[in-house]
GUSEKOL-512147 format. One record per residue (C-alpha): x, y, z; residue in three letters; residue number from 0. Coordinates in pm, whole numbers, plus 32768, in hexadecimal, padded with zeros to 4 digits. Example, Ala and Ser with C-alpha at 12.3 -4.5 7.8 and 13.67 -1.06 7.14 Angstrom:
<rs>
    x    y    z type seq
 84CE 7E3E 830C  ala   0
 8557 7F96 82CA  ser   1
</rs>
This chain:
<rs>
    x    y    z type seq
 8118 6AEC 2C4D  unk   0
 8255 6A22 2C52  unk   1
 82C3 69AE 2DA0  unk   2
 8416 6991 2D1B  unk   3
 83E4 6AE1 2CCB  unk   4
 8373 6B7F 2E2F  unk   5
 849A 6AB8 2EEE  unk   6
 859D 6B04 2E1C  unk   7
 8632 6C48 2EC8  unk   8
 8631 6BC3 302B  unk   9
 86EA 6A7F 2FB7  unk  10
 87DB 6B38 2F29  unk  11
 880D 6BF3 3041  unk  12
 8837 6AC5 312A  unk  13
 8956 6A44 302D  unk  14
 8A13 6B8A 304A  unk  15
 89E4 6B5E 31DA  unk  16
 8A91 6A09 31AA  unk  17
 8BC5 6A7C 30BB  unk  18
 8BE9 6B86 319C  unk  19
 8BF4 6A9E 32E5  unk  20
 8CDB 69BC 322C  unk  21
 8DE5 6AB5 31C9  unk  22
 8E07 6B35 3325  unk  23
 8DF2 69D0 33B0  unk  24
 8F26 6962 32C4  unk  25
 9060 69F9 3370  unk  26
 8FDF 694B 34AE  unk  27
 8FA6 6800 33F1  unk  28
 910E 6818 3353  unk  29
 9189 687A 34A7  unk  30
 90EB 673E 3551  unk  31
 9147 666D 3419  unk  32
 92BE 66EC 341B  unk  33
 92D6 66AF 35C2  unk  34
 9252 654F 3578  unk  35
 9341 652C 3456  unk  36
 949F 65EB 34FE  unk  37
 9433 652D 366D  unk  38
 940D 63E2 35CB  unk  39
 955E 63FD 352A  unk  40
 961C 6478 367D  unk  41
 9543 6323 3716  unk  42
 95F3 628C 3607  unk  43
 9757 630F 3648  unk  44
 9742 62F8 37A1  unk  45
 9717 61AD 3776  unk  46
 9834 6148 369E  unk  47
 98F5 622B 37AC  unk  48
 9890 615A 38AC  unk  49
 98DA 5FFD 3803  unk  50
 9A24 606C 37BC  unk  51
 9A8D 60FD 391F  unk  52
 9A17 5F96 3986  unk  53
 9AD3 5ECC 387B  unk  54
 9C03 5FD2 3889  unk  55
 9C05 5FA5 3A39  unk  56
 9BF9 5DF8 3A52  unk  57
 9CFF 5DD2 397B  unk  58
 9DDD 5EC2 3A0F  unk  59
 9DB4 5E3C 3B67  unk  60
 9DC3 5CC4 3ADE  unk  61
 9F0B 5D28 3A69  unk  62
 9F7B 5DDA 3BC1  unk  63
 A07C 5CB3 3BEA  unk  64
 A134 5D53 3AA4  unk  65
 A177 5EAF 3B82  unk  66
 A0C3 5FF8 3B89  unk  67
 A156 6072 3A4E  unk  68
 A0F5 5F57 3972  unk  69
 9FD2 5F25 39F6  unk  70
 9F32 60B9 39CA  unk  71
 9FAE 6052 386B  unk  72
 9EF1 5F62 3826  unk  73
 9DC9 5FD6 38E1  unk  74
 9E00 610A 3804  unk  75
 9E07 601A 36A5  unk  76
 9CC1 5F65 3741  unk  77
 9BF5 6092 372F  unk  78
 9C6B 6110 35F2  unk  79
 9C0F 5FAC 353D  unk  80
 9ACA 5FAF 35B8  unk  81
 9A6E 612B 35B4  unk  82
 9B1B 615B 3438  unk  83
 9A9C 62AF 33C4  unk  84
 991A 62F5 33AE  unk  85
 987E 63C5 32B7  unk  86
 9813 649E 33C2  unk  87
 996F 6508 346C  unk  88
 99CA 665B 345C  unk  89
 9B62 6591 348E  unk  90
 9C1D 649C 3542  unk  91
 9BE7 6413 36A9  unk  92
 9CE5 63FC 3774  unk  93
 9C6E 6346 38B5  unk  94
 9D51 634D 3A22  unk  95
 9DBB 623C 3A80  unk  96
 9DFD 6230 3C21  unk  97
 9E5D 611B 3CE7  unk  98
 9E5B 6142 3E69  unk  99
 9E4B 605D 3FBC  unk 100
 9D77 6064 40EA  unk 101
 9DE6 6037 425C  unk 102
 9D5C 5EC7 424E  unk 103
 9E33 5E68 4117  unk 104
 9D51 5E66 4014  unk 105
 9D99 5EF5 3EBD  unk 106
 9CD0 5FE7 3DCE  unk 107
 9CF0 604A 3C86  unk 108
 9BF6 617A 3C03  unk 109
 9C0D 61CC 3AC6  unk 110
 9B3B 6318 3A78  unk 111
 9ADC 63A8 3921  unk 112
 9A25 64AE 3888  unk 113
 99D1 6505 371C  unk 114
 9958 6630 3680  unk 115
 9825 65CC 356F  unk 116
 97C2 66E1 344E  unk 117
 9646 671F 344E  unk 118
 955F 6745 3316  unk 119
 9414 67DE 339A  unk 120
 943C 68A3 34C5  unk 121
 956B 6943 3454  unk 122
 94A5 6A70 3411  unk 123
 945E 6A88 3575  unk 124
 9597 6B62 35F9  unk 125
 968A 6AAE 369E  unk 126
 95FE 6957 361A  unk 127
 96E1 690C 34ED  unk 128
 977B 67E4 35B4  unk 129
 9725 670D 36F3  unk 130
 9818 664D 37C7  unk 131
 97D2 6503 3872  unk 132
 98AE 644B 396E  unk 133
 98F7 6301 39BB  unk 134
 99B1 6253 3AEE  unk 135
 9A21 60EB 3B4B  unk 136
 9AD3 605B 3C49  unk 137
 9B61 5F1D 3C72  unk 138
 9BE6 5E4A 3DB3  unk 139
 9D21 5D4D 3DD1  unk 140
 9CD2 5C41 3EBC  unk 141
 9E0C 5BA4 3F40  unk 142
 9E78 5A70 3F11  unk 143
 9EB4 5941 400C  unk 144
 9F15 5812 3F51  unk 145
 9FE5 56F1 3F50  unk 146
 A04A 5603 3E36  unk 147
 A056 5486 3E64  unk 148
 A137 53F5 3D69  unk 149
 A179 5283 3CE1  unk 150
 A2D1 5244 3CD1  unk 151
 A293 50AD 3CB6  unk 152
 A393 4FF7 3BCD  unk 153
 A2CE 4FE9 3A87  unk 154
 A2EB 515D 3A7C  unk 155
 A444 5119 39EE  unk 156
 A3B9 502C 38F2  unk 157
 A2B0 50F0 384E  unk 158
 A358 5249 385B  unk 159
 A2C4 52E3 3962  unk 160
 A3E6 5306 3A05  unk 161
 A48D 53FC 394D  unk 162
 A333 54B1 38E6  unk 163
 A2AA 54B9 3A6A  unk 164
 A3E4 55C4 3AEC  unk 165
 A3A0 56AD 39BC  unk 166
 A21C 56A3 39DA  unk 167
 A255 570F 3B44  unk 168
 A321 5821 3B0A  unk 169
 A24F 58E4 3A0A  unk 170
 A10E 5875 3AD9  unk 171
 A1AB 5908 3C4D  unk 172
 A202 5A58 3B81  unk 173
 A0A3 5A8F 3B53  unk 174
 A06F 5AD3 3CF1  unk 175
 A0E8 5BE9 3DBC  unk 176
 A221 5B90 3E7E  unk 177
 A1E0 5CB9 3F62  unk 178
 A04F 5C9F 3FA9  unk 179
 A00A 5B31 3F5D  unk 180
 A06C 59EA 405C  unk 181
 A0E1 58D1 3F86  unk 182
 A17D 575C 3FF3  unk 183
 A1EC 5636 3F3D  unk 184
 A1BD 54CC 3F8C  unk 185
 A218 53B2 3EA0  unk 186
 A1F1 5213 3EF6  unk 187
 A24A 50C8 3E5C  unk 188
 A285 4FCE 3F55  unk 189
 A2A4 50B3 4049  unk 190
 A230 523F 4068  unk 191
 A31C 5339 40CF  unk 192
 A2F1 54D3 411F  unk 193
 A3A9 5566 4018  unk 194
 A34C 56BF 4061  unk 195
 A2A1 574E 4197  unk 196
 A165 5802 4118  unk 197
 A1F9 5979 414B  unk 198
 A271 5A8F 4083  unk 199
 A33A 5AFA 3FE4  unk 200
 A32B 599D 3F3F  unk 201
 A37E 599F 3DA4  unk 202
 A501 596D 3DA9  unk 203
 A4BB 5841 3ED6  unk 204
 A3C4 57B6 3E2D  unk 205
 A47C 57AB 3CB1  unk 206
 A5D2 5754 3D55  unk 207
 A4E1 5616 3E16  unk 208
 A455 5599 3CDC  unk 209
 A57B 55C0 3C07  unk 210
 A625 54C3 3D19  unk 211
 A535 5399 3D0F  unk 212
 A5AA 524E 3D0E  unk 213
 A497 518E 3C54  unk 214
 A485 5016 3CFB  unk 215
 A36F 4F4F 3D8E  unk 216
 A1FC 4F13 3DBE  unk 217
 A0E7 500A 3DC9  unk 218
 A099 505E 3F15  unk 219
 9F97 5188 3EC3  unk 220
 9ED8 5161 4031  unk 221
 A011 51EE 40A2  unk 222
 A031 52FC 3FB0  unk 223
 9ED0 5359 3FE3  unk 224
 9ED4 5337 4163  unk 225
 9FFA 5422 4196  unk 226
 9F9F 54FB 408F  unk 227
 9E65 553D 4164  unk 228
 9F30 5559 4284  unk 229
 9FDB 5689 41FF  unk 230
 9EB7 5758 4185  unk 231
 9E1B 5725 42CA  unk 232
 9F67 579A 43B3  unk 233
 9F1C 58D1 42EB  unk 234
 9E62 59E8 43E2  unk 235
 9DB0 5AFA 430A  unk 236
 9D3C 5C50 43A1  unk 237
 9BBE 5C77 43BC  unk 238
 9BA5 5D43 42BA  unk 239
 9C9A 5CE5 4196  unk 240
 9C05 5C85 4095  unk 241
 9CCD 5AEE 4045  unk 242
 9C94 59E3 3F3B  unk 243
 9D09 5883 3FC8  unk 244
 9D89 57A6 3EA3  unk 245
 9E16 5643 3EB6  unk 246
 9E9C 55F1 3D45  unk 247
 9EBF 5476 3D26  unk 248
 9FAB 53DA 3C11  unk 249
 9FEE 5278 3BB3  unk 250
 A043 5180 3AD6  unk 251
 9FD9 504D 3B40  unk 252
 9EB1 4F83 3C55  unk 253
 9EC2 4FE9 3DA3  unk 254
 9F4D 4E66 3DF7  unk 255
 A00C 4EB9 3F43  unk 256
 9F80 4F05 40AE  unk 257
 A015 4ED9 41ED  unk 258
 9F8E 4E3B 4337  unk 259
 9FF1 4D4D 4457  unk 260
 9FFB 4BC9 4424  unk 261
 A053 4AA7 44E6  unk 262
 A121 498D 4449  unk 263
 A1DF 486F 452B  unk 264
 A300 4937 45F9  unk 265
 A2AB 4A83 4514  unk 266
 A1FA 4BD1 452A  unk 267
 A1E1 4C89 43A3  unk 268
 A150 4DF1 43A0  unk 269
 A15E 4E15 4221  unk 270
 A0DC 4D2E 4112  unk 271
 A07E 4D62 3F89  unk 272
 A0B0 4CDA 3E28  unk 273
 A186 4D66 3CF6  unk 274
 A123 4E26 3BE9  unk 275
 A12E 4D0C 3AF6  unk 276
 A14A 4B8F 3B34  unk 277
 A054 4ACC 3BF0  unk 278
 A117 4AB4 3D4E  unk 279
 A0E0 4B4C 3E76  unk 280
 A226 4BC5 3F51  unk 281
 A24E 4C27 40AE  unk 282
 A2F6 4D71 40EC  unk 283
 A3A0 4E5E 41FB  unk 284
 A2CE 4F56 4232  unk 285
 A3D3 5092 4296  unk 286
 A4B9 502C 4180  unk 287
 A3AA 4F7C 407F  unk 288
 A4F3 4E7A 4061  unk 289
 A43E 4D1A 3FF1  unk 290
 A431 4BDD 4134  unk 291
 A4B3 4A99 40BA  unk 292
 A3CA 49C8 41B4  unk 293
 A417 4856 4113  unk 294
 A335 4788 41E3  unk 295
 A29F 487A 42D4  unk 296
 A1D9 491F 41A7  unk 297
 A070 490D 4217  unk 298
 9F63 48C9 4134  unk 299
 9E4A 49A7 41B4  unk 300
 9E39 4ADE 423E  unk 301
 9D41 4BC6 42DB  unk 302
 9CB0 4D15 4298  unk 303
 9B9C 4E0E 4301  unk 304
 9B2F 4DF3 41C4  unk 305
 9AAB 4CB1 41B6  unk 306
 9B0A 4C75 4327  unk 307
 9AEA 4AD9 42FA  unk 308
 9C72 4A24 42A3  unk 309
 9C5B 4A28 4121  unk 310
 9D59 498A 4033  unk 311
 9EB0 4A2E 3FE5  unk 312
 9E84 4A90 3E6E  unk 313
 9EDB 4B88 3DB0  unk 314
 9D4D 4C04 3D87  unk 315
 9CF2 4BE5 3ED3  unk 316
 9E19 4CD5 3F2C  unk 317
 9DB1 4DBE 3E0D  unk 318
 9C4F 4DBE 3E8B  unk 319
 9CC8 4E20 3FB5  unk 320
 9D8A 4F25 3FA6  unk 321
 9C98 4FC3 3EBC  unk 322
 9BB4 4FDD 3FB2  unk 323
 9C6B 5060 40E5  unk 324
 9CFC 5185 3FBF  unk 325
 9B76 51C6 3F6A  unk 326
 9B3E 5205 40E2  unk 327
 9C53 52F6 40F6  unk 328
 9BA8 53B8 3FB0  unk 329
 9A8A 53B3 404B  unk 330
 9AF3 5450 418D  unk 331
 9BB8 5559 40DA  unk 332
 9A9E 55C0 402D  unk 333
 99DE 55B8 4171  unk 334
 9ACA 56AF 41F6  unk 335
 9ADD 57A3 40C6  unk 336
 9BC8 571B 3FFA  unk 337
 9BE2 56D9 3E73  unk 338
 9C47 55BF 3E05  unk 339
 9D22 55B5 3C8D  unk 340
 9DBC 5468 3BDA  unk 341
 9E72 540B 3ACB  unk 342
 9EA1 52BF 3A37  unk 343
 9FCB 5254 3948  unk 344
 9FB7 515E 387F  unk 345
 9ED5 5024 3868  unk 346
 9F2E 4F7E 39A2  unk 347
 9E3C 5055 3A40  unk 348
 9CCF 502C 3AD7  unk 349
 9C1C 517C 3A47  unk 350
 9AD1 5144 3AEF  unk 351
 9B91 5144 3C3E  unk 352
 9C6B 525F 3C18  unk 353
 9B1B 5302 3B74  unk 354
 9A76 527D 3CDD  unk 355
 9BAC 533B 3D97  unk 356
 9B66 5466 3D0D  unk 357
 99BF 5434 3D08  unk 358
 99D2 54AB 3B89  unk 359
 98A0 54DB 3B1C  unk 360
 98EA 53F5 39DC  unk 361
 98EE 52AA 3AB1  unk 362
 97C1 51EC 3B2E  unk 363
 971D 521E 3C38  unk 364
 9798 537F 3C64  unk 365
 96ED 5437 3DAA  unk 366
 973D 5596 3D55  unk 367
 97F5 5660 3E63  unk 368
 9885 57D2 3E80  unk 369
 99E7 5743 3E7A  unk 370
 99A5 5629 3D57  unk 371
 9B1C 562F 3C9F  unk 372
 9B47 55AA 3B44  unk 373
 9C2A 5471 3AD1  unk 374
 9D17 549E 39A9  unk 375
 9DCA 538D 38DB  unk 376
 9F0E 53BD 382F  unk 377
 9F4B 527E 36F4  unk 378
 A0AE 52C8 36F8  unk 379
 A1BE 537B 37E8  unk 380
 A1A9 5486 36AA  unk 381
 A050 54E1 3713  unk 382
 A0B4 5507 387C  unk 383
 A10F 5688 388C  unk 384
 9FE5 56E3 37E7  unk 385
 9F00 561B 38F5  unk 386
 9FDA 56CC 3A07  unk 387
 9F79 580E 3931  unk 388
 9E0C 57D0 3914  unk 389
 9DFC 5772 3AA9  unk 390
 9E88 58D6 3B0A  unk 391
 9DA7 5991 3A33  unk 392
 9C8D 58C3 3AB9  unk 393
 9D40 595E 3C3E  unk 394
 9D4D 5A92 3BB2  unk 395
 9BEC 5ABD 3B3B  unk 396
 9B95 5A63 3CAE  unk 397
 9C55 5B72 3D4D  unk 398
 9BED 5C6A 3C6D  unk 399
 9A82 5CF1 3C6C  unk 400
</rs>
């Protein structure tokens, strides 16, 4: 007898047992199939959602400076750029945009949105023909304390810069908040002088200020960076506001000046430094920066804590000097929780110590810090605005998170 023969029936059997299992199986394996499927894509729009609440909410807050208005505007033309329209919306998103204030100070932006997505599987499952998914950021506005340190020396009216410096102010000060952020202005040469107390409202004080510079003199930038330094630290900040401190630096030529006390026969100086070009060094006043004709009381040597020995009177030595003593001041105001910006014009500049100043993490022997600044370098007064431009963005990607 054929085996084949005796088994055949019962085989037969078992396959119908099988097609039968497998046809009452299928609407639960198209039902799992169609969750993973319809799920997966609301993943998948809920995560565009997301990334476009974000991108939508930063730049409306990192345009708060431009007014409510404008700014829900452009949070509003944020999202919409990066959330275009999926394949999978059922129509347009229309996210709110809200901005609000705490008791403390501190400024929010939320931006909300929700979006209605078609499904393709379940939608035979009542009430499942569409799913919604929801996405929420929220943004906040640190405030600003800053103060600017400007060169005002007298080859600023030589290379341009001193027409270019007043407008590059006054688009970069627009950028802040005249009623929320504290802002100062200090400028130097010779001398350094307060031009505006660190305050606000501070725009129209600040433009008029810069707009009146007489550009004469050496390059005193100890004294721009001192007082500077002076300012943001007068500034008393609740416990619980949220601040960014910001020193931005600018100028166009070595830090040659500083000022101390020296003995000469019958003579007391409290100010000394050396020109922006030439090889001489002068003596100057130090309230008025006004040079000291000295004749033959002019000493040779002078001291410093720097090298604290009498060293020669040359123009180098004085350079070397004041470098230093600005590099301590840097260094403190990053010790204390303040960023440090520069900007060079021109070629009359030292980079790697305005890249020092700032502890850019482009010069050598960079010891990373959570204030570390960043060192920009204009050619020509026609690039200045644009460095003034690319400094406040920098500020405002700090006080927006």
């Amino acid at each position: 007898m054929n085996p084949a023969t005796v088994h055949q029936p019962g085989w037969r059997k078992r396959r119908g047992n099988a097609l039968l299992t497998f046809v009452f199986m299928l609407p639960v394996v198209f039902l799992f199939v169609g969750l993973a499927i319809d799920f997966g894509t609301a993943y998948l729009a809920q995560a565009s959602l997301a990334k476009s609440v974000d991108a939508g909410c930063l730049a409306g807050m990192r345009n708060y400076y431009q007014g409510i208005a404008p700014a829900q505007t452009i949070a509003l033309a944020e999202f919409s750029a990066n959330y275009g329209q999926p394949l999978w919306g059922a129509g347009p998103v229309t996210p709110t945009v809200t901005f609000s204030t705490d008791a403390n100070n501190n400024r929010f932006l939320t931006v909300n949105a929700a979006a209605t997505i078609n499904t393709f599987f379940i939608r035979l499952i009542p009430q499942r023909q569409t799913l919604q998914v929801n996405a929420t950021a929220q943004s906040t506005r640190a405030n600003v304390v800053m103060s600017l340190a400007l060169d005002r020396s007298g080859s600023m009216s030589s290379n341009g810069g001193g027409a270019a410096l007043p407008r590059a102010i006054s688009t970069f000060i627009n950028y802040f908040d005249d009623d929320y952020d504290t802002v100062g202005m200090v400028s130097f040469a010779s001398a350094v002088a307060n031009n505006v107390a660190i305050n606000h409202p501070f725009k129209t004080a600040i433009i008029n200020a810069a707009n009146s510079f007489v550009f004469s003199g050496a390059t005193y930038s100890l004294g721009g960076l001192t007082n500077a330094y002076a300012q943001i630290a007068s500034v008393a900040t609740p416990p619980n506001e949220s601040v960014v401190k910001v020193c931005v630096f600018f100028t166009d030529g070595l830090a040659n000046t500083s000022q101390d006390t020296f003995r000469v026969p019958a003579l007391t100086l409290l100010n000394f430094g050396g020109y922006d070009s030439g090889t001489t060094v002068g003596f100057f006043d130090p309230t008025t920066g006004t040079k000291l004709n000295l004749g033959a009381s002019t000493p040779t040597q002078f001291y410093s804590y720097h090298y604290r020995v009498l060293q020669p009177l040359v123009r180098a030595n004085v350079t070397d000097d004041a470098q230093y003593r600005c590099l301590q001041i840097a260094n403190a105001m990053r010790a204390n929780g303040i960023i440090v910006y520069c900007i060079g014009l021109g070629n009359d500049i030292d980079q790697t110590f305005l890249q020092q100043i700032a502890n850019d993490p482009a010069v050598a022997g960079y010891v990373p810090t959570a204030y570390d600044g960043v060192a920009l370098f204009a050619p020509t007064s026609a690039q200045l605005s644009q460095m003034f431009e690319l400094i406040a963005a920098k500020v405002l990607l700090r006080l927006s998170q």
